[in-house]
C-alpha positions as CSV (number, residue, x, y, z in Angstrom):
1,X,103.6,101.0,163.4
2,X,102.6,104.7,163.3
3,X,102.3,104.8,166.7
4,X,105.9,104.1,167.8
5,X,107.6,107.4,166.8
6,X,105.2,108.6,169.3
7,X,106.0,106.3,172.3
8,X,108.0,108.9,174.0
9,X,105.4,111.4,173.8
10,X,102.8,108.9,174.7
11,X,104.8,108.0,178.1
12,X,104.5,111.6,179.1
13,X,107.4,113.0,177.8
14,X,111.3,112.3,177.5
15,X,112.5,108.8,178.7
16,X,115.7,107.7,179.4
17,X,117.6,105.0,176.7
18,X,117.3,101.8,178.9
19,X,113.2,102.3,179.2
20,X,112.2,103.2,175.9
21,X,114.9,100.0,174.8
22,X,112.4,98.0,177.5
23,X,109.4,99.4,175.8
24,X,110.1,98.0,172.6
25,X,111.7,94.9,174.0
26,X,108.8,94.2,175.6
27,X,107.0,95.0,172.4
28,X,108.6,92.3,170.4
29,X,108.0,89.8,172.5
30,X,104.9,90.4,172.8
31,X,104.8,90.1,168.6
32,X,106.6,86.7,169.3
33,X,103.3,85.3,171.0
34,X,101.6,86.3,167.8
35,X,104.1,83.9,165.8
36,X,103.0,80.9,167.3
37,X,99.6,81.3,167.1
38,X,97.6,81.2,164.1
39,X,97.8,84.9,162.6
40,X,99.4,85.8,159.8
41,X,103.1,85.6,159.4
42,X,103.5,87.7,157.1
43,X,102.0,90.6,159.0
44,X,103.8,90.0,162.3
45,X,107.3,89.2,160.5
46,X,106.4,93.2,159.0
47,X,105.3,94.5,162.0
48,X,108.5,92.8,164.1
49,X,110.8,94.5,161.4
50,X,108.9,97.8,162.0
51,X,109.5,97.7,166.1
52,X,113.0,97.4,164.8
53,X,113.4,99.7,162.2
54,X,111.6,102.6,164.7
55,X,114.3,101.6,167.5
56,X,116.9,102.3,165.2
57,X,115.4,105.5,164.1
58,X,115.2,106.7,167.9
59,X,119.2,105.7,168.2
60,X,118.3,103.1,170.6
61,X,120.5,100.2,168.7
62,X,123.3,101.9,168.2
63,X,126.2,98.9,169.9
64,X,126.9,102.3,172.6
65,X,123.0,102.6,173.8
66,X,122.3,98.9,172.6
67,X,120.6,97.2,176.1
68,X,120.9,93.8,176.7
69,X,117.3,93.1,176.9
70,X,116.7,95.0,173.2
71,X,119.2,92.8,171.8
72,X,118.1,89.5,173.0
73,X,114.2,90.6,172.1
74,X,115.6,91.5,168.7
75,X,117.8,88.0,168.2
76,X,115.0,85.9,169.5
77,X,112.4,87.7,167.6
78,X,114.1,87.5,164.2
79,X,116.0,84.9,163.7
80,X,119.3,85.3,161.4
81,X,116.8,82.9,159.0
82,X,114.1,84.8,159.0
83,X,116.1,88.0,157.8
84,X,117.2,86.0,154.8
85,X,113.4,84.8,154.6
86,X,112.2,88.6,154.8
87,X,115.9,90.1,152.7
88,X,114.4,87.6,149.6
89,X,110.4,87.9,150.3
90,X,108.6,88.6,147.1
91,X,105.8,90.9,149.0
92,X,107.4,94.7,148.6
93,X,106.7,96.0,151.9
94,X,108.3,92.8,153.7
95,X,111.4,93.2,151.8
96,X,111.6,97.0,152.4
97,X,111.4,97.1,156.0
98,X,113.8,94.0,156.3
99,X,116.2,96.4,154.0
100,X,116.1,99.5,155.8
101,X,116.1,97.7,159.4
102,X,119.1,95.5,158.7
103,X,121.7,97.5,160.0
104,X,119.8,97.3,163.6
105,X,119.3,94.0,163.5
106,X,122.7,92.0,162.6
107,X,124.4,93.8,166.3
108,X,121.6,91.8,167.7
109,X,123.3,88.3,167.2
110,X,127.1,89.5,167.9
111,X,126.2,88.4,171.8
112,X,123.2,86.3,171.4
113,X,125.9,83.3,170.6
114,X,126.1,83.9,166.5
115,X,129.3,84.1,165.1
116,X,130.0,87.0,162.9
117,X,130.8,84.1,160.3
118,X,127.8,82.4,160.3
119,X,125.6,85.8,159.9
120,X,127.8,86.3,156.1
C-alpha cells in the first residue's frame, strides 16, 4: 500500500486519468484472485480498501473522472456486503480504511445494477 501514491512516478511521470484508473483497476482484480484462494481475507479485504482509498486520494473516483472499468473493479471487488462486513470489523485497521474509503466506494454500485435504496 505505500507504494501506490508513487504509481505515477513509478510509470515515468504524469499519466492521464483513464490509465492510472486502469492501473488500479487492474490492481484490484488482481487482489480478487487472492480472494478465492487460500490467503488471508482479512489482509486482502485491507489491502482492496487501500487500492481504493489511494484512488480516491489521487481524485480518480470522483463520479466526473470515475472510468467505467474503476468502477466495475471497485463493485466486483467489494461487494455492498463486504463494506458492512469491513464498516463493523472488530480489527482497527480493517474498519479504518473501510471508514475513510467509503465515500469512493458507494459511486461504485450507482451503475453496477444496485439501487441507491438497497446500498442505505
Amino acid at each position: 500500500a505505500f507504494c501506490l501514491p508513487m504509481l505515477e512516478k513509478m510509470s515515468g511521470g504524469p499519466m492521464r486519468k483513464s490509465e492510472m484508473a486502469h492501473c488500479f483497476s487492474v490492481i484490484l482484480q488482481k487482489l480478487d484472485e487472492y480472494s478465492c484462494r487460500n490467503y488471508d481475507a482479512d489482509r486482502v479485504l485491507w489491502a482492496k480498501l487501500e487500492v481504493v482509498r489511494q484512488a480516491r486520494n489521487q481524485k480518480l473516483t470522483k463520479s466526473s473522472v470515475l472510468t467505467a472499468i474503476l468502477q466495475e473493479a471497485i463493485a466486483d471487488a467489494i461487494p455492498i456486503d463486504l463494506v458492512v462486513s469491513a464498516l463493523t470489523h472488530n480489527d482497527p485497521t480493517i474498519h479504518l480504511a473501510a471508514f475513510s474509503s467509503l465515500d469512493a466506494i458507494i459511486p461504485s454500485y450507482y451503475g453496477a445494477g444496485e439501487s441507491v435504496t438497497a446500498l442505505q
